[in-house]
Gaussian input, Z-matrix of N, CA and C with variables (Angstrom, degrees):
# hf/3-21g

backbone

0 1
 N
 C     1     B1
 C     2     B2     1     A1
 N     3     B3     2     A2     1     D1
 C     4     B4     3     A3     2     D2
 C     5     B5     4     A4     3     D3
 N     6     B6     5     A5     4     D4
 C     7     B7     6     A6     5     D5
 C     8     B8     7     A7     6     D6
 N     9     B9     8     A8     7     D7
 C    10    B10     9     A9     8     D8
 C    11    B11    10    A10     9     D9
 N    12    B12    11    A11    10    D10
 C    13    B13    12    A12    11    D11
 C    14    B14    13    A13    12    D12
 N    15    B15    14    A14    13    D13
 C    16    B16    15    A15    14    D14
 C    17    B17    16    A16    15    D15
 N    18    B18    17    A17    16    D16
 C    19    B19    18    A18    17    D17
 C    20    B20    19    A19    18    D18
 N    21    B21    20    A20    19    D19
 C    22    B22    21    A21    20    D20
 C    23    B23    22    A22    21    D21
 N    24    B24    23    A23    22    D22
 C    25    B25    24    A24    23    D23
 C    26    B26    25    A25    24    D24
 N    27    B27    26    A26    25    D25
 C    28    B28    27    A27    26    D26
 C    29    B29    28    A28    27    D27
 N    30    B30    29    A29    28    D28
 C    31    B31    30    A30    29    D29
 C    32    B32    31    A31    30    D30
 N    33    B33    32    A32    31    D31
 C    34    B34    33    A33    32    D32
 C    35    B35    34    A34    33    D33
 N    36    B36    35    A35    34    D34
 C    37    B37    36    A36    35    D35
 C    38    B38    37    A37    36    D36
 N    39    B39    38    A38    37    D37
 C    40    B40    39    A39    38    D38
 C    41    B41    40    A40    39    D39
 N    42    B42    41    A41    40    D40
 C    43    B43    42    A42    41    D41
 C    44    B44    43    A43    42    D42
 N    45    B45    44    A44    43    D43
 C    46    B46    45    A45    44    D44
 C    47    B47    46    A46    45    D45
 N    48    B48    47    A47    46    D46
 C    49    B49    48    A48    47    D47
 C    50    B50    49    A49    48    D48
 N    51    B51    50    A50    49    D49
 C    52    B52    51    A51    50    D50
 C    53    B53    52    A52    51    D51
 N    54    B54    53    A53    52    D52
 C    55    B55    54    A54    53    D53
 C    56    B56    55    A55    54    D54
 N    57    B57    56    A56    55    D55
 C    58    B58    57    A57    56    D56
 C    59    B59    58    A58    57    D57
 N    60    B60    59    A59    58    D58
 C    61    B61    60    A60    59    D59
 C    62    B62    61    A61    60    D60
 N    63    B63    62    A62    61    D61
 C    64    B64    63    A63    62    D62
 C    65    B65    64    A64    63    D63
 N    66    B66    65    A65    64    D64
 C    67    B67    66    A66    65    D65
 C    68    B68    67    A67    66    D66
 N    69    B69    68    A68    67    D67
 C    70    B70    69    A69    68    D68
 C    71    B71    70    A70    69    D69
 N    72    B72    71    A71    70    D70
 C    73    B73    72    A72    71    D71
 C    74    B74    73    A73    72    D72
 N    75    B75    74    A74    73    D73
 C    76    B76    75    A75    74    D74
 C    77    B77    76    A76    75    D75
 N    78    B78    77    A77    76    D76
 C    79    B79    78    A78    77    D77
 C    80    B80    79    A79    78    D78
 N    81    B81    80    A80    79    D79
 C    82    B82    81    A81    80    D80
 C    83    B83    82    A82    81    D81
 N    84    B84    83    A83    82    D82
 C    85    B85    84    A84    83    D83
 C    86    B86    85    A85    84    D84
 N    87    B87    86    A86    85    D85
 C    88    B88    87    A87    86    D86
 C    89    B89    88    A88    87    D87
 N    90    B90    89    A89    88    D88
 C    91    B91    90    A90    89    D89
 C    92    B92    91    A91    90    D90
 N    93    B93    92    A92    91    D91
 C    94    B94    93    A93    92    D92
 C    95    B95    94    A94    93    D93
 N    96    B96    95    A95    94    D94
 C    97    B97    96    A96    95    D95
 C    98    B98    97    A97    96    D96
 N    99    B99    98    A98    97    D97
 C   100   B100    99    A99    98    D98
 C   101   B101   100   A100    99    D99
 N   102   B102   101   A101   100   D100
 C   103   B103   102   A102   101   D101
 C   104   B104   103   A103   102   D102
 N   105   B105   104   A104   103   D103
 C   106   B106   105   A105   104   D104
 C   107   B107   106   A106   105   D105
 N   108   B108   107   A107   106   D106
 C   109   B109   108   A108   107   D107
 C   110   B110   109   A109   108   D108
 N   111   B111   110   A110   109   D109
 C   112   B112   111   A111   110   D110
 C   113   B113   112   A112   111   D111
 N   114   B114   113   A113   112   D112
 C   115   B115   114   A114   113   D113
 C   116   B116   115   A115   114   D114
 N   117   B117   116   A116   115   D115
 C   118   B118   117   A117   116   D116
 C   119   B119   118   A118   117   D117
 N   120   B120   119   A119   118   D118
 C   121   B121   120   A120   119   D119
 C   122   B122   121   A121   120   D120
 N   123   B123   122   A122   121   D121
 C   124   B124   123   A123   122   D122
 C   125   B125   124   A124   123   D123
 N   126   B126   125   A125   124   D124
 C   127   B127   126   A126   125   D125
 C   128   B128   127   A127   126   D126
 N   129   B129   128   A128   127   D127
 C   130   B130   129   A129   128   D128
 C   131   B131   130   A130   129   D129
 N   132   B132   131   A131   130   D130
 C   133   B133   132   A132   131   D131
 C   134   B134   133   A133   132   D132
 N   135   B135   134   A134   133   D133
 C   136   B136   135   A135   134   D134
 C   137   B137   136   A136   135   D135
 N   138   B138   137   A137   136   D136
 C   139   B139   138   A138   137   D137
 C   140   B140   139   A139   138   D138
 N   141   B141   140   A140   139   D139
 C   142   B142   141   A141   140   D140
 C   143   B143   142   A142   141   D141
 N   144   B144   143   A143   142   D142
 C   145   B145   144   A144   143   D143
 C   146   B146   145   A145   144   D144
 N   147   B147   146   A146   145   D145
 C   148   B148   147   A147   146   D146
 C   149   B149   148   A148   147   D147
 N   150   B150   149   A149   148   D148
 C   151   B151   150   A150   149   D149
 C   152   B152   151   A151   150   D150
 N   153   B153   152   A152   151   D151
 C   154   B154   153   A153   152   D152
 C   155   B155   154   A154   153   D153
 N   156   B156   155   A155   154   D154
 C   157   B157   156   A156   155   D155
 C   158   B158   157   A157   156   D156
 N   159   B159   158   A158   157   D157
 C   160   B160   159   A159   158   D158
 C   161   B161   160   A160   159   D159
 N   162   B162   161   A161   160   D160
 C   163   B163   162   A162   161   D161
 C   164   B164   163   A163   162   D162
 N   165   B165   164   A164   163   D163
 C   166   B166   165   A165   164   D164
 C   167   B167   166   A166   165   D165
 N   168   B168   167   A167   166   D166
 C   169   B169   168   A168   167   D167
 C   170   B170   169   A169   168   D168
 N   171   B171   170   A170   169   D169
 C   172   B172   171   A171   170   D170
 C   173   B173   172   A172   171   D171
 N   174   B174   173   A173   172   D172
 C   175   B175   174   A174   173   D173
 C   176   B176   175   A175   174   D174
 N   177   B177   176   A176   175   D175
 C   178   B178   177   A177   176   D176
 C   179   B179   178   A178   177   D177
 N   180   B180   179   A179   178   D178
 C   181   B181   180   A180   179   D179
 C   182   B182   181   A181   180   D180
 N   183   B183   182   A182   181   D181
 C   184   B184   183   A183   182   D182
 C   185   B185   184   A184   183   D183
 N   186   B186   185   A185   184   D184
 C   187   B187   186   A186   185   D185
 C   188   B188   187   A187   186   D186
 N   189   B189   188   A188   187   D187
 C   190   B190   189   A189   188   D188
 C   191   B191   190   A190   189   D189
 N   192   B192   191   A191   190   D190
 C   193   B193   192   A192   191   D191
 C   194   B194   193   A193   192   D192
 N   195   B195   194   A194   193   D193
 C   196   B196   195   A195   194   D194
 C   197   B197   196   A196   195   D195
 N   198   B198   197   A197   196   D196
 C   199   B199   198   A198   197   D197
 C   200   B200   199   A199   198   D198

   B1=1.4358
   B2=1.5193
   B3=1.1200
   B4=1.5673
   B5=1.7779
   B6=1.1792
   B7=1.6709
   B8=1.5636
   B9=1.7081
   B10=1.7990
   B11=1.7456
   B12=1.3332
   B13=1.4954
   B14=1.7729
   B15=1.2516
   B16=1.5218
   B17=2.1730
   B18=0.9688
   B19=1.7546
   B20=1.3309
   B21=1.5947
   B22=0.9070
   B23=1.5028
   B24=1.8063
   B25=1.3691
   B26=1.9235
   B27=1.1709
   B28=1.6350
   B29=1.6724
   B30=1.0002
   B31=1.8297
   B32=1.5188
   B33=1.5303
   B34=0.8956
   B35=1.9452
   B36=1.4469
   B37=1.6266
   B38=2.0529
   B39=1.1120
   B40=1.3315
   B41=1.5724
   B42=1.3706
   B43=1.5250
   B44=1.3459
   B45=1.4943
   B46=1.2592
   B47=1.8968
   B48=1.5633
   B49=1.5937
   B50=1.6592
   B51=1.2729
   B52=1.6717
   B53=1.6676
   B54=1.3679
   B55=1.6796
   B56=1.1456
   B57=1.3877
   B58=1.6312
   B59=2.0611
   B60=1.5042
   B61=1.5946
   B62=2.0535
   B63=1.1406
   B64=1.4328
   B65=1.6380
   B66=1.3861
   B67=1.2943
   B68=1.5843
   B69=1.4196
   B70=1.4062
   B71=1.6827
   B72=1.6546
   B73=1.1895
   B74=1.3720
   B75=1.5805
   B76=1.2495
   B77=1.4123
   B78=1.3525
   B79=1.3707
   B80=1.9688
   B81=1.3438
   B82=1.3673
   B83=1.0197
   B84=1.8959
   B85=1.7241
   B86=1.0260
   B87=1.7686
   B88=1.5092
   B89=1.4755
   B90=1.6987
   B91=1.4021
   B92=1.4269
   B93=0.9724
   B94=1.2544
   B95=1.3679
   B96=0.9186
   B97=1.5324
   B98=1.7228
   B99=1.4087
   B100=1.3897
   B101=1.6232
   B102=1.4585
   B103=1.4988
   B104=1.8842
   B105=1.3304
   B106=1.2830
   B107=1.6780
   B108=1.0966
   B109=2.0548
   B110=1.2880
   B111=1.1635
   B112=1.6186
   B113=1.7008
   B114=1.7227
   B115=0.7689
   B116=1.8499
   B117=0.9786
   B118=1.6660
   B119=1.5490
   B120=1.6369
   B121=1.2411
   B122=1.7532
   B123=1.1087
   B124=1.9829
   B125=1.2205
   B126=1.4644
   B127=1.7422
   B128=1.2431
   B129=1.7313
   B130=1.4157
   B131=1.8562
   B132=1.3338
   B133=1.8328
   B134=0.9589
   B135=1.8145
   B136=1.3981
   B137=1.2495
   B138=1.0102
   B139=1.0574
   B140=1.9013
   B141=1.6944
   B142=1.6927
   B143=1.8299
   B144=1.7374
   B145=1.4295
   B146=1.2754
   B147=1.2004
   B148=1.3360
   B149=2.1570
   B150=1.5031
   B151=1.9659
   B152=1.2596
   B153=1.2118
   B154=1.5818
   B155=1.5885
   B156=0.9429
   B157=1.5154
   B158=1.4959
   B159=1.6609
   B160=1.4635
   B161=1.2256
   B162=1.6047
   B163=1.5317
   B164=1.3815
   B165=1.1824
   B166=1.7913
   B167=1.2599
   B168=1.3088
   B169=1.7660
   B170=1.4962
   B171=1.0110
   B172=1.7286
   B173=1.3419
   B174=0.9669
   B175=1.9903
   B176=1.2247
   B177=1.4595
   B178=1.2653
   B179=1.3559
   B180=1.8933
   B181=1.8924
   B182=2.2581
   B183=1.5661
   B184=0.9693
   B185=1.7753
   B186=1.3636
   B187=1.2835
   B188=1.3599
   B189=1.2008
   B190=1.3514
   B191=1.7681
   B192=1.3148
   B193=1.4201
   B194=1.4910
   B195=1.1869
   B196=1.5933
   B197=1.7190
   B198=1.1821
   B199=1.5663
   B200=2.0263
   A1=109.81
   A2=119.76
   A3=124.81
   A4=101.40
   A5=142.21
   A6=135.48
   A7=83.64
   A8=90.30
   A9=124.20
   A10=90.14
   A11=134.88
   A12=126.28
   A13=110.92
   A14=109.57
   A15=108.12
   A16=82.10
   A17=114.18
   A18=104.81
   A19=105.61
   A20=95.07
   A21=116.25
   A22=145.51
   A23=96.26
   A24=118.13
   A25=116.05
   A26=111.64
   A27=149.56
   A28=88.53
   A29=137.75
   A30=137.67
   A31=106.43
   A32=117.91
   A33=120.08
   A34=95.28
   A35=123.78
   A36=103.65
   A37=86.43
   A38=83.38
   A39=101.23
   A40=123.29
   A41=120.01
   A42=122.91
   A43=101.51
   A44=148.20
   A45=137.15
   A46=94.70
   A47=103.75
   A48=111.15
   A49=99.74
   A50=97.64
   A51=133.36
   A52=133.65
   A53=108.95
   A54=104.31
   A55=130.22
   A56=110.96
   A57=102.20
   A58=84.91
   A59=91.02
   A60=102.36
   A61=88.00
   A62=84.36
   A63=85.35
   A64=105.84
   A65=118.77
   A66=149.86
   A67=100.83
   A68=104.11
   A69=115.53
   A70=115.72
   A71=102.94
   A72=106.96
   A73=147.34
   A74=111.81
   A75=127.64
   A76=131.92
   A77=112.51
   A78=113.66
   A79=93.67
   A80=117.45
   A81=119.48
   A82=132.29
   A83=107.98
   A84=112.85
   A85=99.29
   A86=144.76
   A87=150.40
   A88=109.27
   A89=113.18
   A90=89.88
   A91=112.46
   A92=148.40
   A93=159.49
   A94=121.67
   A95=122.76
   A96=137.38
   A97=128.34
   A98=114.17
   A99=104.94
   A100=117.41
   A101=92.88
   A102=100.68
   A103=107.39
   A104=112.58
   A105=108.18
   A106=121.02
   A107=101.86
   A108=127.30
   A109=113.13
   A110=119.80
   A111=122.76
   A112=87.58
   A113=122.85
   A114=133.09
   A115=105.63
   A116=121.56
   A117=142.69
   A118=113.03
   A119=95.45
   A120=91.70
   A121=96.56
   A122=114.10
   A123=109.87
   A124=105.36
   A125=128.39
   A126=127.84
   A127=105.15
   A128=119.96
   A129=120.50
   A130=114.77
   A131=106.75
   A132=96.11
   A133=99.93
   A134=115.24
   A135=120.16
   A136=125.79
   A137=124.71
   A138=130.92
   A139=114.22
   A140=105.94
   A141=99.65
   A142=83.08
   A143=124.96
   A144=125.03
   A145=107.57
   A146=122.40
   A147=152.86
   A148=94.24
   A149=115.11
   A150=85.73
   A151=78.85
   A152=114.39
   A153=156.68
   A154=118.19
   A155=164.80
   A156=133.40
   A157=85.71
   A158=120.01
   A159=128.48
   A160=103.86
   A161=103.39
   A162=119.46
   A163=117.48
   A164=89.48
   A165=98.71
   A166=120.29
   A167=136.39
   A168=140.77
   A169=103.41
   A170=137.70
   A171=130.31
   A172=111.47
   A173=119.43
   A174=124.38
   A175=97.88
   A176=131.68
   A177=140.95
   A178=113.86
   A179=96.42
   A180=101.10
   A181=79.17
   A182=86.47
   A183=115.40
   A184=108.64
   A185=150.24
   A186=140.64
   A187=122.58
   A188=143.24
   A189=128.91
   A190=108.07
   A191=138.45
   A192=117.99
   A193=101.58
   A194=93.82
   A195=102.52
   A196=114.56
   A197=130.96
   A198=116.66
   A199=109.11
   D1=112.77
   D2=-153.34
   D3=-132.33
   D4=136.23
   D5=155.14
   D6=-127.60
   D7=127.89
   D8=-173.52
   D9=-76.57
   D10=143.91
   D11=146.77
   D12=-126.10
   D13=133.80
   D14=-160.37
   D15=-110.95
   D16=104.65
   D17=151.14
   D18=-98.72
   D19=134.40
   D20=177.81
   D21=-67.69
   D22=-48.00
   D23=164.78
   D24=-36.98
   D25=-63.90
   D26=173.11
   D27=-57.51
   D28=-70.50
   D29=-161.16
   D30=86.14
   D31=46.85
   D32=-128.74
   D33=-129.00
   D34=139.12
   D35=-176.97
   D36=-138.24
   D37=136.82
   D38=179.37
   D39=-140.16
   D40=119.26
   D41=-146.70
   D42=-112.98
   D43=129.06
   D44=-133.99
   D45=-167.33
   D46=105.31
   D47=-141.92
   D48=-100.69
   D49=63.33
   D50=153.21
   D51=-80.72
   D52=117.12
   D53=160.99
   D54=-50.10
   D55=-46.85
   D56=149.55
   D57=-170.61
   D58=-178.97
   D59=-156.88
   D60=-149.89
   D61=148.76
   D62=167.34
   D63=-86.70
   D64=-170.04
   D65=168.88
   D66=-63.86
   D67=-83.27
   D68=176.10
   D69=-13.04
   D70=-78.34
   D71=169.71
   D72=-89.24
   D73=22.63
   D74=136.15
   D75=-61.18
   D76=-36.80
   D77=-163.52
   D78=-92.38
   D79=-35.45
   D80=157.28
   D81=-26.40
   D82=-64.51
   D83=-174.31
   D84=-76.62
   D85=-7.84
   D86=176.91
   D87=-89.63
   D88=3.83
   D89=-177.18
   D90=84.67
   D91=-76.79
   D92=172.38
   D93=-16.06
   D94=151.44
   D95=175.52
   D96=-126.46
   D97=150.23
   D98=-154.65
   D99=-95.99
   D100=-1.34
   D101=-177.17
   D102=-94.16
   D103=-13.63
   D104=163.21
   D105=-122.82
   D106=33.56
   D107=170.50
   D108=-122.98
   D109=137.94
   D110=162.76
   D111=-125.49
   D112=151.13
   D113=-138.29
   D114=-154.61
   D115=80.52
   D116=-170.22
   D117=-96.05
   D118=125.30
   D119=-177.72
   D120=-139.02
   D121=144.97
   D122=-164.14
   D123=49.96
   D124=31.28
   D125=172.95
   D126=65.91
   D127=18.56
   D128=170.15
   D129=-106.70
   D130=126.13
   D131=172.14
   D132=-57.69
   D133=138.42
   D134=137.58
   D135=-125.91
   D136=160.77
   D137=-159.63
   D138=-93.44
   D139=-173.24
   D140=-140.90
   D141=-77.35
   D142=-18.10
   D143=-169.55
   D144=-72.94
   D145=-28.02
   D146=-156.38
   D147=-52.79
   D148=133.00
   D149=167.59
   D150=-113.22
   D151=-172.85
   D152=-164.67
   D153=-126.98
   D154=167.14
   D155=-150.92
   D156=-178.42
   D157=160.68
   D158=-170.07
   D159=-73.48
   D160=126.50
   D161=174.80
   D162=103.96
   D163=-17.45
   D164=-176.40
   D165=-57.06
   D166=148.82
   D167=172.95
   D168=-87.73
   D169=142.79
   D170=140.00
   D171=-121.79
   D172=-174.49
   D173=-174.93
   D174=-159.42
   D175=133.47
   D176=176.85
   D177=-132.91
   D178=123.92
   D179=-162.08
   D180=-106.13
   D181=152.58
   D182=177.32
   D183=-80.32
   D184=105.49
   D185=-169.94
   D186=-73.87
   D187=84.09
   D188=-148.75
   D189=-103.88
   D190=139.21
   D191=162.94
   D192=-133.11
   D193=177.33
   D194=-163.29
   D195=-146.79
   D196=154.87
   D197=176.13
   D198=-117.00

């Protein structure tokens, strides 16, 4: 029982041997935070309620802005 996580920033794949996990606490056990992640899974945002389910891919872009 595996959910794939690809960050992007990093080029980075990390396999996390869960039935499934939410959003929330993906980006948690990664350290990460949700106000500077957006979080795609089938090239769809989901959100932090959102779970992730065995086998699943996600990709997590880093949000950056600038002035």
């Amino acid at each position: 029982m595996v959910v794939r996580v690809r960050i992007l920033e990093s080029n980075e794949y990390i396999e996390l041997e869960v039935k499934e996990i939410s959003v929330r606490e993906i980006l948690s056990k990664l350290g990460l935070t949700l106000s500077e992640h957006i979080v795609l899974k089938n090239g769809e945002v989901i959100t932090e309620d959102d779970v992730v389910e065995d086998g699943s891919e996600v990709v997590i872009f880093t949000v950056k802005s600038g002035g």
